[in-house]
N, CA, C and O of each residue as an XYZ file, in Angstrom:
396
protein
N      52.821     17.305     23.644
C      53.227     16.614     22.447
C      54.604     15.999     22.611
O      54.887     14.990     21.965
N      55.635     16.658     23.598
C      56.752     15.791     23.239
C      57.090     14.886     24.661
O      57.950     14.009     24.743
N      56.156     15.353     25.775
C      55.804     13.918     26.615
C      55.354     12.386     26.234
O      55.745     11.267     26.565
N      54.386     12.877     25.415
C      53.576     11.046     24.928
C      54.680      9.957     25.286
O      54.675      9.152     26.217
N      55.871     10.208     24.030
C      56.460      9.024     23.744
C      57.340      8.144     25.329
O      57.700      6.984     25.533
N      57.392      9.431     26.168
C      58.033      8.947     26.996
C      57.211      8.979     28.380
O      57.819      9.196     29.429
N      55.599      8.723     28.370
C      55.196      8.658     29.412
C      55.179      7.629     31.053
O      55.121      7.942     32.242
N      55.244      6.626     30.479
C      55.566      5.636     31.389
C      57.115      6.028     32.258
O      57.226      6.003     33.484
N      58.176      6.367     31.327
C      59.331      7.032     31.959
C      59.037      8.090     32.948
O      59.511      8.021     34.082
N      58.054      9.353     32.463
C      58.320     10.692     33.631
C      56.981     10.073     34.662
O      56.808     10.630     35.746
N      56.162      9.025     34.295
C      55.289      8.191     35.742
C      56.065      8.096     36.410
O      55.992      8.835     37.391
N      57.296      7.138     36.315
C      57.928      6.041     37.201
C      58.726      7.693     37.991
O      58.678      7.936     39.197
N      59.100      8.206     37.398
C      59.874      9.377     37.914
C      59.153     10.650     38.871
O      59.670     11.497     39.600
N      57.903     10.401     38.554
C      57.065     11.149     39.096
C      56.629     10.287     40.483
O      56.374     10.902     41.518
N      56.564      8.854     40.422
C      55.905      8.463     41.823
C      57.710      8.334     42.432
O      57.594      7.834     43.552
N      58.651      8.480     42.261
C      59.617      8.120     42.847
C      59.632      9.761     43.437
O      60.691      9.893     44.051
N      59.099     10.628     43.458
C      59.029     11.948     44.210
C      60.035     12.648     43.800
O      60.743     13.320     44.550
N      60.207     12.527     42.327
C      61.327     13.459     41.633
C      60.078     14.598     40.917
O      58.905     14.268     40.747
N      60.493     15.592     40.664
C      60.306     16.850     39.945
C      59.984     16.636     38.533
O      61.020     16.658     37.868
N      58.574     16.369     37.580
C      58.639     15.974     36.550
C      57.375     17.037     36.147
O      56.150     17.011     36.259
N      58.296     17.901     35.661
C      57.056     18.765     34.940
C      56.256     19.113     33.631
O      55.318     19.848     33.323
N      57.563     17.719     32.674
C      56.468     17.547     31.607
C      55.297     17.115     31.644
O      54.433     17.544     30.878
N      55.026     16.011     32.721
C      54.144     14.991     32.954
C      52.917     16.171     34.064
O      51.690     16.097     34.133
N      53.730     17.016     34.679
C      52.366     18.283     35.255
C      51.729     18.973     34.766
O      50.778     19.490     35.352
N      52.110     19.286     33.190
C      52.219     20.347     32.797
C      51.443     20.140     31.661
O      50.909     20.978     30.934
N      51.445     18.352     31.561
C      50.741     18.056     29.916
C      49.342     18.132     30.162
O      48.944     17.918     31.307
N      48.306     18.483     28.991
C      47.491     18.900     28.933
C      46.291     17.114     29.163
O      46.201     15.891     29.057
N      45.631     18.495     29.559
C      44.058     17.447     30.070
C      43.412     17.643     28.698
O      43.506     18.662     28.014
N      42.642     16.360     28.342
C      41.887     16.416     27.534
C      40.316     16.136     27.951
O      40.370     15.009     28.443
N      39.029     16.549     28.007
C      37.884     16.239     28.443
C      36.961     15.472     28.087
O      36.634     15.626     26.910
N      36.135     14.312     28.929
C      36.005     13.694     28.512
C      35.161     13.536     27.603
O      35.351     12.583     26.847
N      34.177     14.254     27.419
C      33.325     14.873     26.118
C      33.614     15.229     24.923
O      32.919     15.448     23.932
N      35.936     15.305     25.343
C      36.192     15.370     24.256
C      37.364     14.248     23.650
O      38.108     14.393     22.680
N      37.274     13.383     24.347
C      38.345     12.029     24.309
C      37.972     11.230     22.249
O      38.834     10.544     21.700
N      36.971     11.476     21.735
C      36.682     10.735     20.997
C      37.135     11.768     19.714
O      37.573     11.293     18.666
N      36.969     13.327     19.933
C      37.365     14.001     18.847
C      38.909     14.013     18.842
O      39.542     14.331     17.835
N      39.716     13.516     20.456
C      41.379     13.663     20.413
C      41.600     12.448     20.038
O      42.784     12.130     20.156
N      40.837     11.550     19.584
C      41.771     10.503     19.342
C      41.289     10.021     17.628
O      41.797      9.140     16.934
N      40.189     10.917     17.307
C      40.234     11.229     15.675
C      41.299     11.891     15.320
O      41.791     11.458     14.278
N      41.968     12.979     15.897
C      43.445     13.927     16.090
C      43.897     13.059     15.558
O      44.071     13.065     14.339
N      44.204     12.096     16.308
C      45.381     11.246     16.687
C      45.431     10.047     15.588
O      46.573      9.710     15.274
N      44.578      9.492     15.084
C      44.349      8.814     14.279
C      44.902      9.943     12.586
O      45.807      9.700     11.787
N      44.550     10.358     12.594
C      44.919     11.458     11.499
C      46.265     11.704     11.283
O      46.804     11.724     10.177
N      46.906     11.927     12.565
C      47.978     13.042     12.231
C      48.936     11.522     11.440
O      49.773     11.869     10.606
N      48.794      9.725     11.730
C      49.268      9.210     11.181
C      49.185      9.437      9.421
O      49.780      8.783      8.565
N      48.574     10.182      9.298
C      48.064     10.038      7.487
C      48.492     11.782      6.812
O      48.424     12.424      5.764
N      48.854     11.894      7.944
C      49.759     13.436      7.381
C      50.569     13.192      5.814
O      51.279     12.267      5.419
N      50.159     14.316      5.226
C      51.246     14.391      4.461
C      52.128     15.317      4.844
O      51.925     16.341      5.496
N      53.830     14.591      4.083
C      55.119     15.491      4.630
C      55.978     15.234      3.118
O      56.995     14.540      3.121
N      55.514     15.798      1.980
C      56.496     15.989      1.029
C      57.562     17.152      0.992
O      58.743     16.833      0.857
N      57.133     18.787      1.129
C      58.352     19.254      0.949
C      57.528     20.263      2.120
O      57.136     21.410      1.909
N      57.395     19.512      3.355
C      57.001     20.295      4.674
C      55.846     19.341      4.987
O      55.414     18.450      4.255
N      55.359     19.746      6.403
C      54.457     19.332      6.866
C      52.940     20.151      6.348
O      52.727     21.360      6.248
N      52.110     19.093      6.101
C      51.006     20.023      5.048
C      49.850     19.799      6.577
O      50.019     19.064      7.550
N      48.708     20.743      6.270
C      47.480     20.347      7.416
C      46.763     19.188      6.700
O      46.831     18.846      5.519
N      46.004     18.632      7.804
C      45.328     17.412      7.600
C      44.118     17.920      6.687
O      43.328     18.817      6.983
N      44.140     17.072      5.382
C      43.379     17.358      4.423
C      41.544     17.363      4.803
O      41.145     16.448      5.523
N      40.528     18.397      4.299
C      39.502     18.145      5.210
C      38.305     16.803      4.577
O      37.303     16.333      5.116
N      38.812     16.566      3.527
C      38.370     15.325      3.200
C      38.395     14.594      4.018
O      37.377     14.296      4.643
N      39.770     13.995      4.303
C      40.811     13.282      5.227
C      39.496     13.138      6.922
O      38.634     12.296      7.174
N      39.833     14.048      7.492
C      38.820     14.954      8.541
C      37.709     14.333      8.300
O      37.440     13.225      8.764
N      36.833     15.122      7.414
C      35.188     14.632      7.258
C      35.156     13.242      7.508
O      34.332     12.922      8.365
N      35.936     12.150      6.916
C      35.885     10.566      6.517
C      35.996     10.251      7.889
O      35.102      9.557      8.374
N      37.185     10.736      8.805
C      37.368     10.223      9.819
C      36.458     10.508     11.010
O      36.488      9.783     12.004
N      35.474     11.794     10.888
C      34.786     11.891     11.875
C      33.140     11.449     11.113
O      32.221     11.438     11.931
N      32.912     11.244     10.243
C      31.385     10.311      9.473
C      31.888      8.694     10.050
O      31.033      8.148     10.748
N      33.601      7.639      9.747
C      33.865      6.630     10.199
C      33.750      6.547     11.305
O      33.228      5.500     11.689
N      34.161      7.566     12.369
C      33.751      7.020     13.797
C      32.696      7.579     14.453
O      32.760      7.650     15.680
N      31.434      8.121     13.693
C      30.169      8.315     13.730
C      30.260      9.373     15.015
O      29.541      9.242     16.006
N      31.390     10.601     14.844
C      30.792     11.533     16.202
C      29.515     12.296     15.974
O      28.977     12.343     14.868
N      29.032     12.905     17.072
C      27.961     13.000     16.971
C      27.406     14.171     16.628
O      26.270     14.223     16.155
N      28.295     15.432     16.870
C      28.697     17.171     16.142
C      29.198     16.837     15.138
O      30.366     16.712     15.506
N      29.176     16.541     13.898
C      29.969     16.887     13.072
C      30.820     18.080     12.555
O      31.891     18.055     11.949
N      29.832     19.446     13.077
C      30.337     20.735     12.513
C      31.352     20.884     13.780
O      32.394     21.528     13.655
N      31.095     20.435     14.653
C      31.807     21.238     16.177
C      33.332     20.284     16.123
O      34.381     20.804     16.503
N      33.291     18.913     15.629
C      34.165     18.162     15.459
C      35.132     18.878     14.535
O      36.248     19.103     15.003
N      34.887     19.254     13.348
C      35.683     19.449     12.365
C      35.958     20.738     12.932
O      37.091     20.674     13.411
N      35.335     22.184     13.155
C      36.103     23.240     13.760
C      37.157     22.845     14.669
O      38.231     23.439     14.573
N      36.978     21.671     15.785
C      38.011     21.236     16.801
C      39.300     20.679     16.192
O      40.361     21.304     16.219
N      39.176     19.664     15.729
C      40.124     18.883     14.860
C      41.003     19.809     13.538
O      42.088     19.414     13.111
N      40.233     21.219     12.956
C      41.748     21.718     12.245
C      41.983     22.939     13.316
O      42.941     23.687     13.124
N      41.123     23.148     14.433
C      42.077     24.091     15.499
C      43.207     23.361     15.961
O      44.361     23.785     15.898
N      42.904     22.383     16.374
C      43.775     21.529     17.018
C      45.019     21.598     15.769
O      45.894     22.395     16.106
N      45.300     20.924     14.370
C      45.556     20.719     13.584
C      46.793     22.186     13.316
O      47.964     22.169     12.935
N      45.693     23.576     13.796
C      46.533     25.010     13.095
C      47.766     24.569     14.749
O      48.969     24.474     14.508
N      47.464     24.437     15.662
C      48.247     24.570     16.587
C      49.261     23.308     16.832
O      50.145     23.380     17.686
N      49.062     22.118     15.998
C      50.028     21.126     16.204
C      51.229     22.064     15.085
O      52.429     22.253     15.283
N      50.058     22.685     13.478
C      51.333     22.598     12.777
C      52.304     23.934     13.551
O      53.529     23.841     13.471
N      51.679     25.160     14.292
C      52.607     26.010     14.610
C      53.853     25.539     15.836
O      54.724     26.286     16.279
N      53.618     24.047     16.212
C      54.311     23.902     17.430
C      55.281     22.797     16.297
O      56.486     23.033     16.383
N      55.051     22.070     15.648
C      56.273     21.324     14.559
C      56.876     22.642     13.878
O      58.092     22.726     14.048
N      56.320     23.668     13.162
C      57.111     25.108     12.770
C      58.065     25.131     13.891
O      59.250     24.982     13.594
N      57.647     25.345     15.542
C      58.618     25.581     15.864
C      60.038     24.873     16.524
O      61.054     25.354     17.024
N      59.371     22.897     16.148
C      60.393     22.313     16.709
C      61.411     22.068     15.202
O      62.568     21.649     15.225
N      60.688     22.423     14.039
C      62.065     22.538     13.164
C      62.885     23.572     12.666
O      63.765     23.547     11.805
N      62.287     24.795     13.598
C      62.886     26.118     13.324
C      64.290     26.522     14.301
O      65.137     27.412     14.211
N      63.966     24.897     15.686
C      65.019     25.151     16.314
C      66.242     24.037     16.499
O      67.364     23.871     16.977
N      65.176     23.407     15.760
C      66.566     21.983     15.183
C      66.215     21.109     16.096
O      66.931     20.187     16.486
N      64.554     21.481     16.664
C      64.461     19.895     18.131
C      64.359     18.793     17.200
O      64.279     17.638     17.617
């Protein structure tokens, strides 16, 4: 999560034969499951953040995985608020330490 923004940076740093272990270290996603990470991803833009970060509403969820017609629906939505419990415990802990 806090590679993304700077991926093209730890590439260029990585083929120059420097030591880049955000970019080793970041997670694989499969390709069976590329279409439920990028419903994730589509979502987490529509977060609500009034007085904290709230989980992605499952309305929210259902709409987005019926709109891009996956093909589990039940297996989608268990994935997408696992995914969801573990983004919000990793923002818990980047504002618990002031990242």
């Amino acid at each position: 999560m806090v590679w993304g923004k700077d991926v093209e940076f730890l590439q260029k740093r990585a083929a120059a034969g420097k030591p880049t272990p955000a970019l080793e270290n970041r997670p694989y996603v499969y390709e069976d499951l590329i279409d439920v990470w990028d419903v994730f991803c589509q979502l987490q833009r529509c977060r609500q953040c009034a007085f904290g970060i709230s989980p992605l509403g499952f309305r929210d969820i259902i709409a987005a995985i019926e709109f891009h017609e996956l093909p589990d629906k039940l297996d989608a939505m268990e994935l997408i608020v696992a995914m969801d419990q573990e983004w919000l415990k990793w923002a818990d802990e980047q504002n618990s330490t002031g990242k």
